[in-house]
VOVEX-607494 format. One line per field, with one value per residue (C-alpha): residue number from 1; x, y, z. Coordinates in Angstrom, 2 decimals. Layout:
BEGIN
i c(NUM/...)
c1 c(X/...)
c2 c(Y/...)
c3 c(Z/...)
//
This chain:
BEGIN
i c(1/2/3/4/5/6/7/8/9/10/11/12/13/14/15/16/17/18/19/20/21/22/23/24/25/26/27/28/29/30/31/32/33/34/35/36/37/38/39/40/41/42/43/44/45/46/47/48/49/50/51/52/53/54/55/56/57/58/59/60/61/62/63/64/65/66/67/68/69/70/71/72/73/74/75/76/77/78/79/80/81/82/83/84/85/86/87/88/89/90/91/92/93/94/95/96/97/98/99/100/101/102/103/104/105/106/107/108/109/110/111/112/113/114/115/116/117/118/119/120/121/122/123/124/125/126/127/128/129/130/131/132/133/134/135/136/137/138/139/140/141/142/143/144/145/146/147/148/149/150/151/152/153/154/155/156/157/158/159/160/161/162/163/164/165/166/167/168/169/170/171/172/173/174/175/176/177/178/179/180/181/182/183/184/185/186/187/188/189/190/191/192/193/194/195/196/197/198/199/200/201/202/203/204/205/206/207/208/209/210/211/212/213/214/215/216/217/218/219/220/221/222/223/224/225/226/227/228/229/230/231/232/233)
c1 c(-1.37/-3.16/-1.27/-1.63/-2.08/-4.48/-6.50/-6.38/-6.82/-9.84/-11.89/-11.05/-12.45/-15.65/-16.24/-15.03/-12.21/-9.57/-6.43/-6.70/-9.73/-7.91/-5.28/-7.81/-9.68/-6.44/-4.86/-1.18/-0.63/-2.05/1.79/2.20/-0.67/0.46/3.81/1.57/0.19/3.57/4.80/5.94/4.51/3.34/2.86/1.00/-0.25/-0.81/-2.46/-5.16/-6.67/-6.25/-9.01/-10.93/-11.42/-12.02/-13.43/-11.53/-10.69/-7.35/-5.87/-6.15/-4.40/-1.82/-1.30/-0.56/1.28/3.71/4.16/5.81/8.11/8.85/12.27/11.70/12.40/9.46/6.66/5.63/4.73/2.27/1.04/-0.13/-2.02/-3.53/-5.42/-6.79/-10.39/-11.14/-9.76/-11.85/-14.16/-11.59/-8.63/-6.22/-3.85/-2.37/-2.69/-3.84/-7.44/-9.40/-10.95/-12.88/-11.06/-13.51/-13.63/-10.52/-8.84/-5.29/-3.64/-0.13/2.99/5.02/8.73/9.20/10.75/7.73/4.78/4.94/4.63/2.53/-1.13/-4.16/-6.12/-9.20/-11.56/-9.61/-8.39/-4.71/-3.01/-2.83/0.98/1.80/3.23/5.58/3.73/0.38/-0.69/-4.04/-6.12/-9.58/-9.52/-11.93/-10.94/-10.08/-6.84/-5.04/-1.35/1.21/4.82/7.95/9.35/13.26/14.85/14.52/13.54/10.51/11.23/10.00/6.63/7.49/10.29/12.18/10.22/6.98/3.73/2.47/-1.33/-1.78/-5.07/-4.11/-7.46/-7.91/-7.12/-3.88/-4.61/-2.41/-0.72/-0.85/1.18/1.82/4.08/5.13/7.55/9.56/9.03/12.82/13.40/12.56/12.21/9.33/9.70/7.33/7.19/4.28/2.81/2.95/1.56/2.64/0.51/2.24/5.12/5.10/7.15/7.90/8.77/10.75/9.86/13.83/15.43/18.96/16.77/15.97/13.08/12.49/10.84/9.00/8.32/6.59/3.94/3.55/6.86/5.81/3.51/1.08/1.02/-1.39/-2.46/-1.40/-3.85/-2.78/0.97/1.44/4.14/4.77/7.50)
c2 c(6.98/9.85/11.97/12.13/16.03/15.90/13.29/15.66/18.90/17.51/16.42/19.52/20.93/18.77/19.69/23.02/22.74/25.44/23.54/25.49/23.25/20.24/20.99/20.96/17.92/16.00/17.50/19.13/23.03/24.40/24.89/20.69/20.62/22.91/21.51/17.87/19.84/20.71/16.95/16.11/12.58/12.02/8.90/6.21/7.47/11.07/9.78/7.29/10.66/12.16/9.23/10.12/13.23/13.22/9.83/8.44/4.90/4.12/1.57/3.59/6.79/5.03/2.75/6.51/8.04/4.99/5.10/8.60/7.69/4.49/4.02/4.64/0.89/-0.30/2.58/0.08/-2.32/0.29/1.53/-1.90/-2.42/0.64/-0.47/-3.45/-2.53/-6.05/-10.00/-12.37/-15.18/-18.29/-16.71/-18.24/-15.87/-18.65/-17.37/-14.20/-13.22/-9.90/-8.74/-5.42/-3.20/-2.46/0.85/1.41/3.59/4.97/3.89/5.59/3.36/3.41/2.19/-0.86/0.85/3.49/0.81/0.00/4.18/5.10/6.32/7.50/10.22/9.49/9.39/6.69/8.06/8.64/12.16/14.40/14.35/11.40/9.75/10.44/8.31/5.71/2.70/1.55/-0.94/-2.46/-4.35/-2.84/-1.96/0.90/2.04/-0.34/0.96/-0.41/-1.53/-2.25/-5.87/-4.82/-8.09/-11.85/-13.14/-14.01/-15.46/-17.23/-16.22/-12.65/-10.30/-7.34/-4.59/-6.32/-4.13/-5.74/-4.16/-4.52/-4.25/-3.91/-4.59/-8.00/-10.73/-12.75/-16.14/-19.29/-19.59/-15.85/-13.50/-10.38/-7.70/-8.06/-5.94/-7.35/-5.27/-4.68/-4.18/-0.38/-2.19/-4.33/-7.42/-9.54/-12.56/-16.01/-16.55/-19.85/-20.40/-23.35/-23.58/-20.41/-20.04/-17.65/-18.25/-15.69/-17.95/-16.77/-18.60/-18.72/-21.00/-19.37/-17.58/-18.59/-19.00/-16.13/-17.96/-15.84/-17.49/-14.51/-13.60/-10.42/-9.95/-9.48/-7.02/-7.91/-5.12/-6.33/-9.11/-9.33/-9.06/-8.25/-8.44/-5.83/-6.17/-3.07/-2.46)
c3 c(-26.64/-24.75/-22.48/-19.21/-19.17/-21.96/-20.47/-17.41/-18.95/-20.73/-17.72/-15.89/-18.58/-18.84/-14.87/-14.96/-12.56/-12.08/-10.86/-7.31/-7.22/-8.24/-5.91/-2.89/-3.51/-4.17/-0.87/-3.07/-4.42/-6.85/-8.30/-8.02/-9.92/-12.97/-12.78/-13.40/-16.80/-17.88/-17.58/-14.36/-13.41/-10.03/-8.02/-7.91/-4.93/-6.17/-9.56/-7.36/-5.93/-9.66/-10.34/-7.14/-7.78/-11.75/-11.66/-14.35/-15.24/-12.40/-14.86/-18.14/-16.07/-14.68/-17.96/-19.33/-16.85/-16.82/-20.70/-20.11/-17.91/-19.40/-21.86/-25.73/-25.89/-23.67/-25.38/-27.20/-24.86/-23.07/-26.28/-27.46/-24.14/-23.85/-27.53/-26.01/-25.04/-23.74/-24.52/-26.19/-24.67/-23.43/-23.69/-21.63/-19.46/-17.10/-13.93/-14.69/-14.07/-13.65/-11.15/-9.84/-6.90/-4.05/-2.58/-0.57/2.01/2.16/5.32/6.61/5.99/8.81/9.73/11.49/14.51/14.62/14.35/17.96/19.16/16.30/18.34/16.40/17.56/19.93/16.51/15.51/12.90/12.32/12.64/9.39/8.56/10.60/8.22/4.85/2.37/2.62/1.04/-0.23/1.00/0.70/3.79/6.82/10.40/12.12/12.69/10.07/9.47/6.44/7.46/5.16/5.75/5.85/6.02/4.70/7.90/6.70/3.55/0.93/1.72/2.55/0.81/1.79/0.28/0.44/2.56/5.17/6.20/10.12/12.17/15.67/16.93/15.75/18.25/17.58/17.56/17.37/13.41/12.85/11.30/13.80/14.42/17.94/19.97/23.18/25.93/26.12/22.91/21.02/17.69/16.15/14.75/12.00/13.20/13.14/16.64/17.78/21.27/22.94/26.96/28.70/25.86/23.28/20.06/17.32/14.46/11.35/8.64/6.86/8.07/9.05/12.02/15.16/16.64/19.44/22.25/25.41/28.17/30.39/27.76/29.83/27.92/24.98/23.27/19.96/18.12/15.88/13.09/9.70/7.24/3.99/1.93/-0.75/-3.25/-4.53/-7.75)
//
C-alpha cells in the first residue's frame, strides 16, 4: 500500500506546493506539516482538509493513513481493501450500500455544559478558536453546533460517545429530539420533547430515567433541534 507521505509528497509535487502553502490552506504550521512527511499521522479531521486542499480521493487517504497506524496483525486487512477498485454487479453486502458524500461543512463540537452559552458572531458564523475540535456535516443551516452525548440516558437509540448535530434555529415541534436547558439549571440536557396542552416533558428514552416534566414552559429553554447522530470510533 501507498504511503500516506508519498501520496502527499506526490501531489504537492504535481501542484507545486511548498508545505508553507500546504500549511495555510489547511489552517496548521508549516512544522505540523513536515512532521506529517516524516510520519506522524494526523486526524481524521486534519486529513479531510488534506483532501480539500489536494483534492484527493477522502476514502483512499484515510484507508492509508489508518493502515499506518494500524497493528502488524490488522495490515492486512487494509491492504486487501485498498486493492479493491470496485465490487462486482449483485454482490450482496447485507446492509451495506454506497453512497456519495455531499459537500459538507465543519461545525465546532462543543461540551454539553457549553452548548447553552455558546454565541456566534453577528455573521453567523461561529468564532475562530471557539472551539477545541469540529465535526463534519452535510446538513444546511446556519449556526449548527456538534455535542457529545455523555451518558445512557438516551439509550438504545443514542450512546455515550455518539455526535449529536444541533440547529438551533429550527422550531421544536412535538416528538423531537432537542437539547434543552432548565432555566435553573447551568447544564444542558438531551432530551425528546413531548408537549402535552401547557406541559412540557423532556423524555429520556432508558427506562431507569425519569421523565423531567415543566409545567411553566417559560421555564425552560430549547436550545435547539436535533438533526443528525454521528457515531464516531
Amino acid at each position: 500500500m501507498k504511503r500516506l507521505q508519498d501520496t502527499l509528497r506526490n501531489r504537492m509535487r504535481e501542484m507545486d506546493l511548498n508545505y508553507e502553502e500546504l500549511a495555510r490552506r489547511i489552517g496548521v504550521s508549516g512544522v505540523y506539516v513536515s512532521k506529517i512527511m516524516q510520519g506522524t499521522i494526523p486526524s481524521d479531521e486534519v486529513i479531510l482538509k488534506l483532501c480539500r486542499a489536494l483534492s484527493l480521493d477522502l476514502a483512499e487517504t484515510v484507508l492509508a493513513a489508518h493502515y499506518e497506524k494500524a497493528p502488524s496483525e490488522v495490515k492486512p486487512i487494509f491492504a486487501a481493501a485498498s486493492r479493491r477498485t470496485g465490487l462486482p454487479s449483485g454482490t450482496d453486502l447485507d446492509n451495506i450500500d454506497s453512497a456519495r458524500l455531499g459537500r459538507g461543512t465543519e461545525i465546532p463540537l462543543v461540551g454539553m455544559v457549553q452548548a447553552g452559552g455558546f454565541t456566534p458572531t453577528e455573521d453567523g458564523e461561529y468564532p475562530a478558536g471557539a472551539a477545541d475540535s469540529y465535526v463534519y456535516t452535510d446538513r444546511k443551516g446556519t449556526n449548527l453546533f456538534g455535542v457529545r452525548v455523555i451518558n445512557d440516558s438516551m439509550e438504545p437509540e443514542f450512546r455515550e460517545g455518539d455526535v449529536l448535530v444541533v440547529n438551533p434555529n429550527l422550531e421544536a415541534k412535538n416528538g423531537d429530539y432537542v437539547i434543552a436547558k432548565l432555566l435553573d439549571d447551568n447544564e444542558a440536557t438531551f432530551k425528546k420533547l413531548i408537549i402535552h396542552e401547557k406541559v412540557i416533558i423532556l423524555r429520556p428514552l432508558n427506562p431507569r430515567y425519569d421523565d423531567i416534566v415543566v409545567t411553566e414552559p417559560d421555564k425552560v429553554s430549547i436550545i435547539g433541534k436535533v438533526v443528525e447522530r454521528k457515531t464516531l470510533f
